[in-house]
C-alpha positions as semicolon CSV with decimal commas, in nm:
position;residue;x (nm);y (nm);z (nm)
1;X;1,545;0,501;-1,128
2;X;1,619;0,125;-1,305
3;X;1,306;-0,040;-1,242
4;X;1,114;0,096;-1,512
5;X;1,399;-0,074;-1,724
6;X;1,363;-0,434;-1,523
7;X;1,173;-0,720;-1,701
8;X;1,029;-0,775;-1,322
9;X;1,017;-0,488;-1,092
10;X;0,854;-0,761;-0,805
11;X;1,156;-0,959;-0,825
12;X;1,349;-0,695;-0,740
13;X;1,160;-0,604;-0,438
14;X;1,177;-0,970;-0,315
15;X;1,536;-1,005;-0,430
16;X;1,628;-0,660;-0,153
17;X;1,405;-0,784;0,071
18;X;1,572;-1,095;0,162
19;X;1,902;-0,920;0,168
20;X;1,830;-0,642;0,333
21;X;1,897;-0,680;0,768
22;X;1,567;-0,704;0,987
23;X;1,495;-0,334;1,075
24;X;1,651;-0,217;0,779
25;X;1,480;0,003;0,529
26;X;1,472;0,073;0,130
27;X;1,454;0,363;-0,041
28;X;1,314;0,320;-0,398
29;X;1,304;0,611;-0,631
30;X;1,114;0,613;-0,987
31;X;0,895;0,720;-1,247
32;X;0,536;0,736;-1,199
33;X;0,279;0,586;-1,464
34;X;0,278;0,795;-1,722
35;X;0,176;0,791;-2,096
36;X;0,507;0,906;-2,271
37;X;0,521;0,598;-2,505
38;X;0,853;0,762;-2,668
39;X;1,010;0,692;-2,372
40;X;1,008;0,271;-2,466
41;X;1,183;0,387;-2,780
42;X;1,449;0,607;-2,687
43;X;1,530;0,540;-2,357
44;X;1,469;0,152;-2,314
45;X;1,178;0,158;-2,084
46;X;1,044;-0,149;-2,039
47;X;0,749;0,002;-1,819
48;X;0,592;0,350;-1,852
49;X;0,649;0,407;-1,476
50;X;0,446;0,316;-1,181
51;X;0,104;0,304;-0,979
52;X;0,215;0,382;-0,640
53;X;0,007;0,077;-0,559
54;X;0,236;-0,154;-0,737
55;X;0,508;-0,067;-0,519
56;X;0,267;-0,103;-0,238
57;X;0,178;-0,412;-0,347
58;X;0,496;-0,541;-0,431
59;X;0,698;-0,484;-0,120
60;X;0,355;-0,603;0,117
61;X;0,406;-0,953;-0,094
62;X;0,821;-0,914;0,020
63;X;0,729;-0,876;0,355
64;X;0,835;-0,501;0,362
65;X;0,622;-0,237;0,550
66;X;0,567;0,094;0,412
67;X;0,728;0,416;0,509
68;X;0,743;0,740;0,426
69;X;0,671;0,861;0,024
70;X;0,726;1,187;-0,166
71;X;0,627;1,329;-0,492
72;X;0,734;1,543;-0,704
73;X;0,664;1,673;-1,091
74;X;0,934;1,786;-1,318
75;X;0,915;1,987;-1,628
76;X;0,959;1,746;-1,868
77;X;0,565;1,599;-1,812
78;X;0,743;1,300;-1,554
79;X;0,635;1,260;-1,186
80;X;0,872;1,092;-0,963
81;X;0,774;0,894;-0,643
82;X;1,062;0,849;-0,376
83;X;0,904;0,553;-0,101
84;X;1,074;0,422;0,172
85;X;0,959;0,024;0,322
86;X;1,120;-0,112;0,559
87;X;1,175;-0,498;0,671
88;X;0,986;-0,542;0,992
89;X;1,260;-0,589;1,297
90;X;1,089;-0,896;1,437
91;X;1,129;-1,047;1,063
């Protein structure tokens, strides 16, 4: 739950992907898009969550394959997405 405070979310998918060991896999947990703009304010957000497709698209340009994904609302008017890639074992 830090990307939403990183200037560049896609650097941080490259950045695991190149450490991460060939048939390895990351689990990435944050908000979804949302419209909360109180959120920049008071909690430091750089981004207002996600598109699922930017993590899709983000970890297809690290060479990362997509898993598994989950999600799930909470009370507060937030949806989080859990998504699991993994580095291809051949890589």
């Amino acid at each position: 739950m830090v990307l939403h405070h990183t200037p560049s979310p896609a650097d941080i998918f490259q950045d695991l992907s190149n450490v991460l060991a060939p048939g390895g896999a990351l689990l990435i947990c944050d908000l979804c898009r949302h419209e909360q703009a109180w959120a920049r304010e008071a909690c430091g957000d750089l981004w207002q969550g996600f598109e699922p497709q930017d993590f899709s698209r983000w970890a297809q340009a690290a060479k990362l394959d997509e898993g598994q994904s989950v999600y799930f609302a909470l009370r507060n008017g937030f949806q989080i997405q859990l998504r699991q890639f993994f580095k291809p074992a051949n890589f």
